[in-house]
PyMOL Python script that loads the backbone (N, CA, C, O; Angstrom):
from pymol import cmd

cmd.read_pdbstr("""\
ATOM      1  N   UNK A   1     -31.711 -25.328  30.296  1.00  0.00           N
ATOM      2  CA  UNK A   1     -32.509 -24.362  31.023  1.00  0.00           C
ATOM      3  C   UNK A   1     -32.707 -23.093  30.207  1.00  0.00           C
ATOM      4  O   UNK A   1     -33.766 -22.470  30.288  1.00  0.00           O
ATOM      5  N   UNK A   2     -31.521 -22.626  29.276  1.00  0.00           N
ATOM      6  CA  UNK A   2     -31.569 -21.206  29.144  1.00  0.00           C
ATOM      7  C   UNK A   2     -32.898 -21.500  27.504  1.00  0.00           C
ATOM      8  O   UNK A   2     -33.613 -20.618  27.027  1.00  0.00           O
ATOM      9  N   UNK A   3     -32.831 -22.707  27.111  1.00  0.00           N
ATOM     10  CA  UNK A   3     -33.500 -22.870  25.696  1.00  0.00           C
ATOM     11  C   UNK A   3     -35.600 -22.687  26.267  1.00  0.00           C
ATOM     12  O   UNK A   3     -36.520 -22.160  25.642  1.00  0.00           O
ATOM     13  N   UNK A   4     -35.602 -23.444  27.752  1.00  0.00           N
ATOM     14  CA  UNK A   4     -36.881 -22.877  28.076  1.00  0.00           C
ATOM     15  C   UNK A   4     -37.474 -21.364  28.454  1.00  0.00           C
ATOM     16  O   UNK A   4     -38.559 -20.918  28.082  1.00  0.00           O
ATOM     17  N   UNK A   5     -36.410 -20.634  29.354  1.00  0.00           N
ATOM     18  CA  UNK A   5     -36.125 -19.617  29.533  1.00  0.00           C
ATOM     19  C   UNK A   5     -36.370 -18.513  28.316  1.00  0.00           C
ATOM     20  O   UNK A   5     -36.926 -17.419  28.420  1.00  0.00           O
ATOM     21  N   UNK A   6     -35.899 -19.006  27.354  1.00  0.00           N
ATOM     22  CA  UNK A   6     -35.457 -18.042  26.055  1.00  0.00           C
ATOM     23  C   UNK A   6     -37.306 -17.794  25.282  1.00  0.00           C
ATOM     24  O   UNK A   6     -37.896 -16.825  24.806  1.00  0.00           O
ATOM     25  N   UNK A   7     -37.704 -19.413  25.546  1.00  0.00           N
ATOM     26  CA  UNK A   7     -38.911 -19.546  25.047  1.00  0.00           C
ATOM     27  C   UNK A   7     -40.041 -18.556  25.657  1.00  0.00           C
ATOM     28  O   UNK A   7     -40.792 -17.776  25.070  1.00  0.00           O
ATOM     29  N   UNK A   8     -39.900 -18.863  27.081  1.00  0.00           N
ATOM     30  CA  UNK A   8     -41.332 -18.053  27.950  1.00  0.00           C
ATOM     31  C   UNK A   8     -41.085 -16.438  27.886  1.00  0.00           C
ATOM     32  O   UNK A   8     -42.002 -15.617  27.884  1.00  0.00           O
ATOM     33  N   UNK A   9     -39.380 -16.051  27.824  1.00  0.00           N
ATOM     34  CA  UNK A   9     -38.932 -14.614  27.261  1.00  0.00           C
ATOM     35  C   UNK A   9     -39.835 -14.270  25.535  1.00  0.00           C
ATOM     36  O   UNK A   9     -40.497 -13.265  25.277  1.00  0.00           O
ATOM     37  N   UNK A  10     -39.690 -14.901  25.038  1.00  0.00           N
ATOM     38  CA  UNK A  10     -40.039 -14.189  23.427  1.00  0.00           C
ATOM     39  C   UNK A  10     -41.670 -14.892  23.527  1.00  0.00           C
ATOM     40  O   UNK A  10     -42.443 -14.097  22.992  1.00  0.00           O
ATOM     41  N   UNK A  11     -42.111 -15.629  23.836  1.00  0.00           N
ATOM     42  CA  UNK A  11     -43.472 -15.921  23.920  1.00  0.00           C
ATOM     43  C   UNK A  11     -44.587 -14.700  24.627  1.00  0.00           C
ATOM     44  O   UNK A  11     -45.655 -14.263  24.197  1.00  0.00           O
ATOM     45  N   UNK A  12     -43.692 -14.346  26.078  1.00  0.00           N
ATOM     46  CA  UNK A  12     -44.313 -13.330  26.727  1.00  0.00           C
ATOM     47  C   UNK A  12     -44.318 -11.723  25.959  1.00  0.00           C
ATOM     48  O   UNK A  12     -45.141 -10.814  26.067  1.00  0.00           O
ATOM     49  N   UNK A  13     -42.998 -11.812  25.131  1.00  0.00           N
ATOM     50  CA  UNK A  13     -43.104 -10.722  24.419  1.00  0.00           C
ATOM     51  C   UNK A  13     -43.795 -10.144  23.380  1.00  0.00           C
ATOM     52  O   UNK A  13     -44.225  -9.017  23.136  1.00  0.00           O
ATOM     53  N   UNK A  14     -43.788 -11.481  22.697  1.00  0.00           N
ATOM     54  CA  UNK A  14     -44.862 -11.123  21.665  1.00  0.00           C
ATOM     55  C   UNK A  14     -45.877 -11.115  22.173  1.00  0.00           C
ATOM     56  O   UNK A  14     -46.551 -10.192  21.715  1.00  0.00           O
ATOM     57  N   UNK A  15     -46.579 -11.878  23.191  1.00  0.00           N
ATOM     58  CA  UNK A  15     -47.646 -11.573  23.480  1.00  0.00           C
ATOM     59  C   UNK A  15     -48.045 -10.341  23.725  1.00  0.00           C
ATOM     60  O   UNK A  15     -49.199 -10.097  23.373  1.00  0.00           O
ATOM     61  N   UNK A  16     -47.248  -9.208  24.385  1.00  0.00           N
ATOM     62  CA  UNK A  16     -47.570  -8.235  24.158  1.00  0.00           C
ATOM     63  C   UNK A  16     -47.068  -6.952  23.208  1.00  0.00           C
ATOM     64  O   UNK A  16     -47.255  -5.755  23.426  1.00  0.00           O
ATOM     65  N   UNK A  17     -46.393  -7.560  22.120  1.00  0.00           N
ATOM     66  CA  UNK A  17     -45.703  -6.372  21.307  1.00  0.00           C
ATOM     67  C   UNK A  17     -45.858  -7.384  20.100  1.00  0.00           C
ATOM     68  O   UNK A  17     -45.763  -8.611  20.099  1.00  0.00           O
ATOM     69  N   UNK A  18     -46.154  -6.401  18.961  1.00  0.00           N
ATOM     70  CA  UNK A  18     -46.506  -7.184  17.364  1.00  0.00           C
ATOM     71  C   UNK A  18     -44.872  -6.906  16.942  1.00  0.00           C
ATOM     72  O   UNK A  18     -44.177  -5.927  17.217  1.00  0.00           O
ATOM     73  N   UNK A  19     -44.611  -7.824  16.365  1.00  0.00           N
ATOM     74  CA  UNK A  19     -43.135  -7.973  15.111  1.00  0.00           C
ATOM     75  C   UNK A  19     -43.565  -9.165  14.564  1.00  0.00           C
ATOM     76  O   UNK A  19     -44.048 -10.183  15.059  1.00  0.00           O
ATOM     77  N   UNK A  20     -43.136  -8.640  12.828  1.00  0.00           N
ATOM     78  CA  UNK A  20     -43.049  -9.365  11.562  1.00  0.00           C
ATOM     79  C   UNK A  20     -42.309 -10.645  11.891  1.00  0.00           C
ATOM     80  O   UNK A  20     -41.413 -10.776  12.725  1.00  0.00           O
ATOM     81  N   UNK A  21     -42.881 -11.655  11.022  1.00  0.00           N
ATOM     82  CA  UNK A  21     -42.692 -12.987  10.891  1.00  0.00           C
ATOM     83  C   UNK A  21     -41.274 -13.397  10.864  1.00  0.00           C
ATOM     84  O   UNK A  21     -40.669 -14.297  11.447  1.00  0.00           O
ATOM     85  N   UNK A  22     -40.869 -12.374   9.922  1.00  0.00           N
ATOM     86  CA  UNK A  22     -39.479 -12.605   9.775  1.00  0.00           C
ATOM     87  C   UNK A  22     -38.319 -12.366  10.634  1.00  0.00           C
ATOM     88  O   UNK A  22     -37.129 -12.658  10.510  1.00  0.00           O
ATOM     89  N   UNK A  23     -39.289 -11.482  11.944  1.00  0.00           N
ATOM     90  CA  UNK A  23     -38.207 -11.298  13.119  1.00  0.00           C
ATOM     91  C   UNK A  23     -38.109 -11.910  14.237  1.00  0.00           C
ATOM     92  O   UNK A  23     -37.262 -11.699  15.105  1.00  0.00           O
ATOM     93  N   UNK A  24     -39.292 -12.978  14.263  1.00  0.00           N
ATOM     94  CA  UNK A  24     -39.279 -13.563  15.585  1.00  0.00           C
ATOM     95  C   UNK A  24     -37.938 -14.795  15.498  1.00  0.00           C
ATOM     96  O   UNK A  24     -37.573 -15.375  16.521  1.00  0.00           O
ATOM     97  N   UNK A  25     -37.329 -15.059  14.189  1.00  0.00           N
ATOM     98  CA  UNK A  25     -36.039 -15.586  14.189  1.00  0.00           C
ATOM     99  C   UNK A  25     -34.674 -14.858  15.350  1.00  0.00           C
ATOM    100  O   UNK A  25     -33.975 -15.405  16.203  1.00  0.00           O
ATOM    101  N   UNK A  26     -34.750 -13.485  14.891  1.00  0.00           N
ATOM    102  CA  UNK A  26     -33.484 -13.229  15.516  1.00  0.00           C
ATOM    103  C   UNK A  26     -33.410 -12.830  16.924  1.00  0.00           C
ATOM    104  O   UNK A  26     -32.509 -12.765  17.760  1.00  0.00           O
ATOM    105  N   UNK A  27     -35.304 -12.462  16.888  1.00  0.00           N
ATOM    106  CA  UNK A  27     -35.716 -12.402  18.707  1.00  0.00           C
ATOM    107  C   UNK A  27     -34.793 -13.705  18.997  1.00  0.00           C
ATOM    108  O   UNK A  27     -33.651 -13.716  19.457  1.00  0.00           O
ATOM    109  N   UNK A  28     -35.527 -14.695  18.641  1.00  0.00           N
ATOM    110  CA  UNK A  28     -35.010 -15.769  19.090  1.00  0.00           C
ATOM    111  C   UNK A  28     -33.501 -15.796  19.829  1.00  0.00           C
ATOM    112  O   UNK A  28     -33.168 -15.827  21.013  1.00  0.00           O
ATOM    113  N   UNK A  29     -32.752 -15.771  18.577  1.00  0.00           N
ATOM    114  CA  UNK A  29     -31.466 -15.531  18.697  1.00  0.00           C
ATOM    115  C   UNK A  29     -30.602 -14.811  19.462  1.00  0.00           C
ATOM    116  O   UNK A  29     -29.494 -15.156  19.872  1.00  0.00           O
ATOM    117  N   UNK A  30     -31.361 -13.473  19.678  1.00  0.00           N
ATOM    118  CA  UNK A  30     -30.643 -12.458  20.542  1.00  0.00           C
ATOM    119  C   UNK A  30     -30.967 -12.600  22.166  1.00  0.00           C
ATOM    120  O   UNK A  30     -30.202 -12.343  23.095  1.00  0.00           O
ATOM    121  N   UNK A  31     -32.419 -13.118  22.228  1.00  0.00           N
ATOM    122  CA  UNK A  31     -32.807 -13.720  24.078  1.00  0.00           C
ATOM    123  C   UNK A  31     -31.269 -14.973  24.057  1.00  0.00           C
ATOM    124  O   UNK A  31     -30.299 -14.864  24.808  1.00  0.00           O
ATOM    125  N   UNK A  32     -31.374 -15.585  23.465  1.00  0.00           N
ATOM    126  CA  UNK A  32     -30.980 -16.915  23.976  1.00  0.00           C
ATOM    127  C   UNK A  32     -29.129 -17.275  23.826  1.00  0.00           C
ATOM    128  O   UNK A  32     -28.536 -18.263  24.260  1.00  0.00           O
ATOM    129  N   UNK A  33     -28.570 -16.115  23.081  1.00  0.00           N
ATOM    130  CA  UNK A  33     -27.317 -15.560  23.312  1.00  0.00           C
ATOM    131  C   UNK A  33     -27.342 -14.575  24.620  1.00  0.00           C
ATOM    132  O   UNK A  33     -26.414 -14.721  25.416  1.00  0.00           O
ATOM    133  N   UNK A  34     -28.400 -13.516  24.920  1.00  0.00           N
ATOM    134  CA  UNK A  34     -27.621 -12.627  26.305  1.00  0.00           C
ATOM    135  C   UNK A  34     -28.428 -13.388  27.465  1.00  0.00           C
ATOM    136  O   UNK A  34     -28.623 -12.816  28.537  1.00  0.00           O
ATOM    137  N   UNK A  35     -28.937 -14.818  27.205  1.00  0.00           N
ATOM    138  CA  UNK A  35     -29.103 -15.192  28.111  1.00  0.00           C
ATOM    139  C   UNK A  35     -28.143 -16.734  28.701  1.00  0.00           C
ATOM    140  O   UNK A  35     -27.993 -17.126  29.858  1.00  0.00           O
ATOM    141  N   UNK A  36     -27.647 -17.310  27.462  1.00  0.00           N
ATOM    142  CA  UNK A  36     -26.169 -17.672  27.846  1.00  0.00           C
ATOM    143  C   UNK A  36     -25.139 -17.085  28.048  1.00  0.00           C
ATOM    144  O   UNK A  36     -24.206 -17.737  28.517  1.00  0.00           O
ATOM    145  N   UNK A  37     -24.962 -15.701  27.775  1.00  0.00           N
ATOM    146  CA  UNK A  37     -23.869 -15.168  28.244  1.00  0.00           C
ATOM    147  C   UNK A  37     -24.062 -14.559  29.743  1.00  0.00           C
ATOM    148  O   UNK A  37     -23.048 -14.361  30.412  1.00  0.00           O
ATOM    149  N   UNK A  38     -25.421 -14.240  30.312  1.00  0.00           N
ATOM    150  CA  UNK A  38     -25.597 -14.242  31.759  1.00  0.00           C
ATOM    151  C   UNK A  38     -25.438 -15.849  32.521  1.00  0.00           C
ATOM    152  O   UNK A  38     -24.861 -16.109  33.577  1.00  0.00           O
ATOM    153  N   UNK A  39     -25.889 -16.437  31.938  1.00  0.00           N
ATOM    154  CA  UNK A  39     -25.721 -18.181  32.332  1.00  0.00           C
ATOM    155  C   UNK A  39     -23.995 -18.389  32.501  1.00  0.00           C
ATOM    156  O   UNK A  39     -23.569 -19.141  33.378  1.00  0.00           O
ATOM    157  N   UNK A  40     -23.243 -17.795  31.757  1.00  0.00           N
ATOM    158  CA  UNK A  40     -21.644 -18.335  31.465  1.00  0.00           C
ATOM    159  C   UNK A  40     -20.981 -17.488  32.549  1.00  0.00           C
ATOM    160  O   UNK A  40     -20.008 -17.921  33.166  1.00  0.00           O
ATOM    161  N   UNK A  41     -21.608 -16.048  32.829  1.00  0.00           N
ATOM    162  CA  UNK A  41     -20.931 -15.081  33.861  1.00  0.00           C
ATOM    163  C   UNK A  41     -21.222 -15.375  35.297  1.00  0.00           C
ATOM    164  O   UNK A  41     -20.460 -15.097  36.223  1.00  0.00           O
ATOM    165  N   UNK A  42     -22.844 -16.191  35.451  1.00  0.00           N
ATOM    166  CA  UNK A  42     -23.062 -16.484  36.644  1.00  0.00           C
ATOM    167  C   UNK A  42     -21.824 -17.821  37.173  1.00  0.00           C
ATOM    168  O   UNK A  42     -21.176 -17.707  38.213  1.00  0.00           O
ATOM    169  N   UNK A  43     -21.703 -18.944  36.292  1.00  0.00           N
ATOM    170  CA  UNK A  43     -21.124 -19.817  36.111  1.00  0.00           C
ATOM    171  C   UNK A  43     -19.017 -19.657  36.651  1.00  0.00           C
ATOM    172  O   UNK A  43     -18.113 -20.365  37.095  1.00  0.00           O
ATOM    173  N   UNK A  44     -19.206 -18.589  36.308  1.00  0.00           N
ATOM    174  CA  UNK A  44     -17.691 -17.795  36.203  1.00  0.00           C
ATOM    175  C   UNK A  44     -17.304 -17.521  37.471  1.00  0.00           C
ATOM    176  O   UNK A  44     -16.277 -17.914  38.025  1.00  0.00           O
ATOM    177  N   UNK A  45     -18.420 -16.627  38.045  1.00  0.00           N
ATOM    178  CA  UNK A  45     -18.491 -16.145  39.685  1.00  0.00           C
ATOM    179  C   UNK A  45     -18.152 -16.935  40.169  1.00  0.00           C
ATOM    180  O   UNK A  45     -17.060 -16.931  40.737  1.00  0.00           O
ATOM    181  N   UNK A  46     -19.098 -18.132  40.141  1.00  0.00           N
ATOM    182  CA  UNK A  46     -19.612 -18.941  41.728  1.00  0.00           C
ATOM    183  C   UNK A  46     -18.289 -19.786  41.199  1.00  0.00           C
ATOM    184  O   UNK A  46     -18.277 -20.790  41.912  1.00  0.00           O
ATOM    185  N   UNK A  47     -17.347 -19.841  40.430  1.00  0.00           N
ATOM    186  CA  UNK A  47     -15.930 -20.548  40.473  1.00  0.00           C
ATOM    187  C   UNK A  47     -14.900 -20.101  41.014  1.00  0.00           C
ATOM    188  O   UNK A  47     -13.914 -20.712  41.426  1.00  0.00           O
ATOM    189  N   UNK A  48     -15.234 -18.541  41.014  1.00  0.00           N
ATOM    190  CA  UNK A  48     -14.147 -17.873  41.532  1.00  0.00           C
ATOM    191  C   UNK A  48     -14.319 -17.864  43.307  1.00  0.00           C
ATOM    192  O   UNK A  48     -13.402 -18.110  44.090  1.00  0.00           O
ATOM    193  N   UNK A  49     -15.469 -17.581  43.610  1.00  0.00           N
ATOM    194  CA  UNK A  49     -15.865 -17.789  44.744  1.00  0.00           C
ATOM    195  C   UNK A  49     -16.096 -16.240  45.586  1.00  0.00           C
ATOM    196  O   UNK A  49     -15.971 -15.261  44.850  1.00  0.00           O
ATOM    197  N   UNK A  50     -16.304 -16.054  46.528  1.00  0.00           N
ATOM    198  CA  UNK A  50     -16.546 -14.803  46.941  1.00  0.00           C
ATOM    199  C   UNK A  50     -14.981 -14.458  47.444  1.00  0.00           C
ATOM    200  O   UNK A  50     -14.416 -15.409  47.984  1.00  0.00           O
ATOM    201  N   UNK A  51     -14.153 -13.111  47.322  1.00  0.00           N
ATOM    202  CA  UNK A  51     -12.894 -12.910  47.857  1.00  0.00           C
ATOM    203  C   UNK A  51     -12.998 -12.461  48.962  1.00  0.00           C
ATOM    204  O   UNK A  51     -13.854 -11.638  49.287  1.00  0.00           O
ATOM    205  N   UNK A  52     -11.865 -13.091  49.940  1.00  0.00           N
ATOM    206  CA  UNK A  52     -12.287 -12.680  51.494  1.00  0.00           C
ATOM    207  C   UNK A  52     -11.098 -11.609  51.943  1.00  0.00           C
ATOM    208  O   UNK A  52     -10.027 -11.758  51.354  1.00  0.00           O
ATOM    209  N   UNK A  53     -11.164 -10.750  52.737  1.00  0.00           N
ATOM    210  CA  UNK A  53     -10.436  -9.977  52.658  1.00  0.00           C
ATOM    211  C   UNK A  53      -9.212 -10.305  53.521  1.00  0.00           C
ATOM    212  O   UNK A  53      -9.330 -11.166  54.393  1.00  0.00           O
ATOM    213  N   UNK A  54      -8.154  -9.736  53.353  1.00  0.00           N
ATOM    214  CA  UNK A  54      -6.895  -9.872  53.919  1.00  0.00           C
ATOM    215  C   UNK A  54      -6.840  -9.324  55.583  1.00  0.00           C
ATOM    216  O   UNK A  54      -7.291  -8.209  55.847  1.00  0.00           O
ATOM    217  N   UNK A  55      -6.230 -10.234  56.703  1.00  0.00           N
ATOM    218  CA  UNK A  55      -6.054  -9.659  57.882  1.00  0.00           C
ATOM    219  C   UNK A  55      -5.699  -8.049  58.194  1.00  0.00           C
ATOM    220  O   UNK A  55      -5.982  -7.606  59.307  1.00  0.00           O
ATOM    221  N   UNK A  56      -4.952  -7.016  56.998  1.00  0.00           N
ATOM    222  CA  UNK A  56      -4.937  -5.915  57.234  1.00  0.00           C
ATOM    223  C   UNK A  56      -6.001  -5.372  56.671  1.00  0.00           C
ATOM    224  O   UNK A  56      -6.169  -4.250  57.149  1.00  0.00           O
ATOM    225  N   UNK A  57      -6.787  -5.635  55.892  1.00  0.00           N
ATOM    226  CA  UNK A  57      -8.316  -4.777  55.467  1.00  0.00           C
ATOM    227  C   UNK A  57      -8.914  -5.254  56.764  1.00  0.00           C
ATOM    228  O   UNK A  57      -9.453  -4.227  57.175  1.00  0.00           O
ATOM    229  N   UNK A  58      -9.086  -5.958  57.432  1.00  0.00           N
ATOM    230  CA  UNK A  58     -10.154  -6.734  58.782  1.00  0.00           C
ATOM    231  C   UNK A  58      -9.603  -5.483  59.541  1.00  0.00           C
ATOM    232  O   UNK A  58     -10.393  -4.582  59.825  1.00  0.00           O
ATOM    233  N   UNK A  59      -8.359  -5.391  59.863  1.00  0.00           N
ATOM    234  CA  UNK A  59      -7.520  -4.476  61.380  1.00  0.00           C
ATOM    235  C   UNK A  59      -8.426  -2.652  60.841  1.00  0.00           C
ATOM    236  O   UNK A  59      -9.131  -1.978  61.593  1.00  0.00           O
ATOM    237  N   UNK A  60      -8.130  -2.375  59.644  1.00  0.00           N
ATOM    238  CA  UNK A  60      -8.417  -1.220  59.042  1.00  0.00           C
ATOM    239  C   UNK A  60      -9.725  -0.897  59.089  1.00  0.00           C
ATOM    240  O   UNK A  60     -10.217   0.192  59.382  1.00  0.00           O
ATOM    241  N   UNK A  61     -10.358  -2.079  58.731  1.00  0.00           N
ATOM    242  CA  UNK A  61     -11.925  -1.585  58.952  1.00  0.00           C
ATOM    243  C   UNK A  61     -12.436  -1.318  60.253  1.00  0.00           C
ATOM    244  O   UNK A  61     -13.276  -0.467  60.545  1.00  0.00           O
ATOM    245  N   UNK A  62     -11.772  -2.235  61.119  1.00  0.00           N
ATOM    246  CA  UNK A  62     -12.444  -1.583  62.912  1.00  0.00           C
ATOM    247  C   UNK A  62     -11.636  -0.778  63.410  1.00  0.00           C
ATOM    248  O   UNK A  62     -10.481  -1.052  63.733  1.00  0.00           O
ATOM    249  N   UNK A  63     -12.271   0.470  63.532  1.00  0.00           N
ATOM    250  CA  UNK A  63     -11.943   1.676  64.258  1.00  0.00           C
ATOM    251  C   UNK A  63     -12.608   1.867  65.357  1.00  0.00           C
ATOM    252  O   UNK A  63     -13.633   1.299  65.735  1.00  0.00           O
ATOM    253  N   UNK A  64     -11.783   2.971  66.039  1.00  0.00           N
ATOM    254  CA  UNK A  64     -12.582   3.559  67.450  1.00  0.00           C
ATOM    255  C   UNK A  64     -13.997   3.747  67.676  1.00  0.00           C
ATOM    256  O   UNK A  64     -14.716   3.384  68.607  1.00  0.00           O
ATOM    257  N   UNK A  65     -14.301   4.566  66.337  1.00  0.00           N
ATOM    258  CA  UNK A  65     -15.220   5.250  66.268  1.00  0.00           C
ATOM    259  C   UNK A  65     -16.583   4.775  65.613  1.00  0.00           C
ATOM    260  O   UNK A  65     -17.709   5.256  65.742  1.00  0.00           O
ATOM    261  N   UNK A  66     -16.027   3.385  64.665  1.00  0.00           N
ATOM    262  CA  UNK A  66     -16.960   2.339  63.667  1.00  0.00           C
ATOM    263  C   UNK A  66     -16.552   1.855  63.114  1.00  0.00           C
ATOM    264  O   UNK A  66     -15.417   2.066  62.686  1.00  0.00           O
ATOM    265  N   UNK A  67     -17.391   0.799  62.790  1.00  0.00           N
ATOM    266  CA  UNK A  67     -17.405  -0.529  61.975  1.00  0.00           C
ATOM    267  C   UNK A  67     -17.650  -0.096  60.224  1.00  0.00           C
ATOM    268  O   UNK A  67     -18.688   0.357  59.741  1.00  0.00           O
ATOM    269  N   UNK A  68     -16.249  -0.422  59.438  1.00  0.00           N
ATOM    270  CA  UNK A  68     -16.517  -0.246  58.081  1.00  0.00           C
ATOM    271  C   UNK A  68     -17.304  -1.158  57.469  1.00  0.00           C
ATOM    272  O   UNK A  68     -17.090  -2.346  57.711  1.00  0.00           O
ATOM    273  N   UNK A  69     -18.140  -0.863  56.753  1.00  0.00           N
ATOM    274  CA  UNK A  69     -18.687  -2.267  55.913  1.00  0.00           C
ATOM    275  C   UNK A  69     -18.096  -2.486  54.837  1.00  0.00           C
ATOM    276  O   UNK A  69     -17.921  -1.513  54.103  1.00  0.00           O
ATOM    277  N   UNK A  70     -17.583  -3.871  54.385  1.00  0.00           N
ATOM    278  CA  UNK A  70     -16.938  -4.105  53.174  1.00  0.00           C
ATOM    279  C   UNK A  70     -17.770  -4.340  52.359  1.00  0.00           C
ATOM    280  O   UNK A  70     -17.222  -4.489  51.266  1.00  0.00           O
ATOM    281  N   UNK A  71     -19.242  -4.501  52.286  1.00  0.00           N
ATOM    282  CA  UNK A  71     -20.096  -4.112  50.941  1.00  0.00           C
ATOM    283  C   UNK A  71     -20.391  -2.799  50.659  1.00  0.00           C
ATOM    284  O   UNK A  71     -20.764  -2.306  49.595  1.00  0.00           O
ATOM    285  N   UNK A  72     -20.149  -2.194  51.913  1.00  0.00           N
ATOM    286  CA  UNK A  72     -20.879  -0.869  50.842  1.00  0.00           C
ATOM    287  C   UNK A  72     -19.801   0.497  51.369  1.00  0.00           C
ATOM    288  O   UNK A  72     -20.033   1.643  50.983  1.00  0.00           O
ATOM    289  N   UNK A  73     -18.846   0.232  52.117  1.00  0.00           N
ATOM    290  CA  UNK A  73     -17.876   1.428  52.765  1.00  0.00           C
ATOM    291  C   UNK A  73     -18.123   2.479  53.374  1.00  0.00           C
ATOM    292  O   UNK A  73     -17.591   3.589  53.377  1.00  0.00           O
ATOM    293  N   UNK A  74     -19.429   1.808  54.168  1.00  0.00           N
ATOM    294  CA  UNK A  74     -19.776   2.759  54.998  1.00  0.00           C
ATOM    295  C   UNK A  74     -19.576   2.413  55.957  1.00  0.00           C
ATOM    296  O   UNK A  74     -19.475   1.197  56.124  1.00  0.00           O
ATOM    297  N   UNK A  75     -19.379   3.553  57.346  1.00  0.00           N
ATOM    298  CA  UNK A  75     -19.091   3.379  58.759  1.00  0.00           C
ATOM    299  C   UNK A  75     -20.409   3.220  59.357  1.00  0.00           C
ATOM    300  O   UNK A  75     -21.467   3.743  59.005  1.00  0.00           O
ATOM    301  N   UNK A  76     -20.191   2.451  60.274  1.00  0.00           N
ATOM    302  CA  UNK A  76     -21.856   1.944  61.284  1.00  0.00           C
ATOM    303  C   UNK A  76     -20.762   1.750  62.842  1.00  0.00           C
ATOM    304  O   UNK A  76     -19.833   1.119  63.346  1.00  0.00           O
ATOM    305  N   UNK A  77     -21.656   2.730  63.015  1.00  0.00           N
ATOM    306  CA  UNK A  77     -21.431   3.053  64.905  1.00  0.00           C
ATOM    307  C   UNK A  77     -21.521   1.751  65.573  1.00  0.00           C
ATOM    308  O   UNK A  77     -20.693   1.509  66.451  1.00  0.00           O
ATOM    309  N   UNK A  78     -22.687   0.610  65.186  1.00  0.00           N
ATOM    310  CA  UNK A  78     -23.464  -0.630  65.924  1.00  0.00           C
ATOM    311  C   UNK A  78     -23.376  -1.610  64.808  1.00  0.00           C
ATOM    312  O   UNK A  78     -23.530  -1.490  63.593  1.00  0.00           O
ATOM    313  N   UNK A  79     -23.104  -2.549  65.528  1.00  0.00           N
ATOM    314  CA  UNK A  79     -22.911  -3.487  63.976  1.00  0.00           C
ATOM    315  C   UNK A  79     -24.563  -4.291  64.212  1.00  0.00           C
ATOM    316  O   UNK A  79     -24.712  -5.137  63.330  1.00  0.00           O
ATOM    317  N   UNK A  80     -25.519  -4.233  64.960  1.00  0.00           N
ATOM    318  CA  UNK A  80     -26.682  -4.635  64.898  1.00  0.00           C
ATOM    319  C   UNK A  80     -27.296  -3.745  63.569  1.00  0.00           C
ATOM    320  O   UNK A  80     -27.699  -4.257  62.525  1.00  0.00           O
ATOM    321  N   UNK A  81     -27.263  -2.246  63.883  1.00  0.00           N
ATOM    322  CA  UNK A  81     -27.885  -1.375  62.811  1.00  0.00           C
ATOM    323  C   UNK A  81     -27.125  -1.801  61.269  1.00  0.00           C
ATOM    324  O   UNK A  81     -27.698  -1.802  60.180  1.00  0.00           O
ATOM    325  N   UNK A  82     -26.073  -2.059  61.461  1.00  0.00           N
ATOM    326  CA  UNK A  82     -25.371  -2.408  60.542  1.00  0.00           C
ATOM    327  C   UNK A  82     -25.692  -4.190  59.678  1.00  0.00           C
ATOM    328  O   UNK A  82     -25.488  -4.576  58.527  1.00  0.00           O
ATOM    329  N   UNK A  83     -26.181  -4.783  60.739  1.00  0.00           N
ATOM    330  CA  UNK A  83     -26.843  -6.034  60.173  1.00  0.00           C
ATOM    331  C   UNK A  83     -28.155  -6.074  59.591  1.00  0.00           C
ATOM    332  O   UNK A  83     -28.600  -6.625  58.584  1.00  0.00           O
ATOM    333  N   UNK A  84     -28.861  -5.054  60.842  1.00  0.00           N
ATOM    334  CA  UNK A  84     -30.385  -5.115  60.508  1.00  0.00           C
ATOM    335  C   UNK A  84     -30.520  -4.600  59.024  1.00  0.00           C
ATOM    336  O   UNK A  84     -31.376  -5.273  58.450  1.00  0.00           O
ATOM    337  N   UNK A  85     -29.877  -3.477  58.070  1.00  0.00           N
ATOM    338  CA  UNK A  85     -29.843  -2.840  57.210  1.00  0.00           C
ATOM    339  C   UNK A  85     -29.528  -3.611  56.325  1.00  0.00           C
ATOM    340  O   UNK A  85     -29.873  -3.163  55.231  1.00  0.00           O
ATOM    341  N   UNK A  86     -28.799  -5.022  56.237  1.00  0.00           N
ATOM    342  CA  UNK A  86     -28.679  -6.236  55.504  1.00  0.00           C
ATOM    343  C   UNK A  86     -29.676  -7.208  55.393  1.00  0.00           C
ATOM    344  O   UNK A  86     -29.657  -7.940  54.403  1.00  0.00           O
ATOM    345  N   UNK A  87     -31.030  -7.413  56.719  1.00  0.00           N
ATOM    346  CA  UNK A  87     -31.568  -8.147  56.981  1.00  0.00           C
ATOM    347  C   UNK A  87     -31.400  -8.921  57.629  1.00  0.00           C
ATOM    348  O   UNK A  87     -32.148  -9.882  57.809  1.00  0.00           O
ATOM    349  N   UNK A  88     -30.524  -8.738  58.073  1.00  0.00           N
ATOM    350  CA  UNK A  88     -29.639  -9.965  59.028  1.00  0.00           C
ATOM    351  C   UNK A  88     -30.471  -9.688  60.822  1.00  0.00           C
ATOM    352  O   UNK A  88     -30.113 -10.372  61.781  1.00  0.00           O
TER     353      UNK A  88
END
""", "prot")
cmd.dss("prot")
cmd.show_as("cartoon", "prot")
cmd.util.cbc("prot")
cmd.orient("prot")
């Protein structure tokens, strides 16, 4: 995947930016290394899996007063406003 990827990256580029003959080698080279190394980190994640939080972060986050969010650590009065703002 990342060798087609790498292609329509430096194809689209040159199409709009001029570089010497002799550099469309290391274009090459440099798309298609930081784009296996995004390929190897995505790869890394989805092994580790998403971390779920511990029964005392769950107790801590609901308070009297609001709902903490564990993506972003903010308090939400309504957990609807608090979804809708996710898309949810």
């Amino acid at each position: 995947m990342s060798i087609a990827l790498t292609h329509q990256i430096v194809v689209a580029y040159l199409a709009r930016n001029q570089l010497p003959a002799d550099g469309v080698a290391g274009l090459l080279v440099s798309v298609h290394t930081a784009l296996a190394e995004v390929e190897r980190r995505l790869k890394g994640a989805d092994a580790a899996g998403p971390s779920l939080p511990t029964q005392d972060e769950v107790r801590r986050s609901i308070t009297p007063e609001a709902l903490i969010s564990f993506e972003d650590g903010r308090p939400y009065k309504l957990l609807t406003r608090h979804l809708a703002r996710r898309g949810l």
